[in-house]
C-alpha positions as CSV (number, residue, x, y, z in Angstrom):
1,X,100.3,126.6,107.9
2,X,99.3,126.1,111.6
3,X,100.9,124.4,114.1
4,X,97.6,121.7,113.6
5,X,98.0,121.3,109.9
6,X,101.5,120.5,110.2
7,X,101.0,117.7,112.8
8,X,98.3,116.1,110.4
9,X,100.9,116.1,107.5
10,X,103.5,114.3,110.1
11,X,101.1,111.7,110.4
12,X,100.2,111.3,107.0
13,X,104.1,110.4,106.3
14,X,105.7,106.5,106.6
15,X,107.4,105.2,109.5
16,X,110.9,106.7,108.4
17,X,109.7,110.1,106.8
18,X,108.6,110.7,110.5
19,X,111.6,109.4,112.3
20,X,113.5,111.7,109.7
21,X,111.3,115.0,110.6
22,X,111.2,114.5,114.0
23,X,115.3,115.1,114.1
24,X,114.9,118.3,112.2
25,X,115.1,121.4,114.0
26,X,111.6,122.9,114.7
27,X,112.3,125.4,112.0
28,X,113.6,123.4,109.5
29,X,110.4,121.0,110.2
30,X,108.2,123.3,109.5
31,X,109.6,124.0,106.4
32,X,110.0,120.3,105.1
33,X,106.0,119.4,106.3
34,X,104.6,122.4,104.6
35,X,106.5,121.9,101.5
36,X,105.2,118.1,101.6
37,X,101.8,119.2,102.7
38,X,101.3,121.7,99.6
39,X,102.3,118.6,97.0
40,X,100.4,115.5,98.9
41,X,97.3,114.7,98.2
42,X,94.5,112.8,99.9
43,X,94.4,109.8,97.7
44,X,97.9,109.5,96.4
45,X,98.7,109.6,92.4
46,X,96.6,107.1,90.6
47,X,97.0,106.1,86.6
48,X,95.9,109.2,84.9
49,X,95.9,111.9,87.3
50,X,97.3,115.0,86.5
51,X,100.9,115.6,86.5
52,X,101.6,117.4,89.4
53,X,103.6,121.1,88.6
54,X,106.9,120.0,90.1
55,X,110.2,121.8,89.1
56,X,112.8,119.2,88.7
57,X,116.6,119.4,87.8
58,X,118.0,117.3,85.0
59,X,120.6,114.4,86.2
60,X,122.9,115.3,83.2
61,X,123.2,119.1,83.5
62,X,121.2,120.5,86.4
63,X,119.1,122.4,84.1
64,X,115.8,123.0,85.4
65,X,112.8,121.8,83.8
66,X,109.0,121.7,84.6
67,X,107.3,117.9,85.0
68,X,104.1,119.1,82.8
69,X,106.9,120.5,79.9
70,X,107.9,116.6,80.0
71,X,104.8,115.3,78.9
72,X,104.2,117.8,75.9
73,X,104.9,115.7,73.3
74,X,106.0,111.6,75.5
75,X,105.2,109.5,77.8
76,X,106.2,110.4,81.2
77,X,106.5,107.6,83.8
78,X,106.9,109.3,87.2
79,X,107.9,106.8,90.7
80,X,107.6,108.1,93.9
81,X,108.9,107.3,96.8
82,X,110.9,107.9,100.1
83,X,114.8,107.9,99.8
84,X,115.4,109.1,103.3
């Protein structure tokens, strides 16, 4: 991503998701916004949408496991937010 892109992410992110990446290292940055920039999307997550193709790791085991395998055969009820 350029050096634009990644500053238009930045300003996409809350208050403290900014304050967080501007401590990073400029390489570390750059990895964090382009990471976040190829998951966002314009409008949010509405009621639905899609589930996104995120790899996760399970709480009990660290097993991974794909969101969209979740939703194969339950409901899946996702919450996002910012823990930084």
């Amino acid at each position: 991503m350029s050096a634009s892109d990644l500053e238009q992410i930045a300003e996409r992110l809350d208050a403290r998701d900014r304050e967080y990446v501007s401590g990073l290292d400029p390489e570390q940055r750059d990895v964090v916004l382009s990471t976040m920039g190829r998951y966002m999307r314009s409008r949010g997550v509405a009621i639905g949408d899609p589930v996104p193709a995120l790899g996760l790791s399970r709480l009990e085991n660290g097993e991974p496991v794909r969101v969209d395998a979740l939703v194969a055969d339950r409901l899946l009820v996702l919450v996002f937010g910012s823990f930084t």
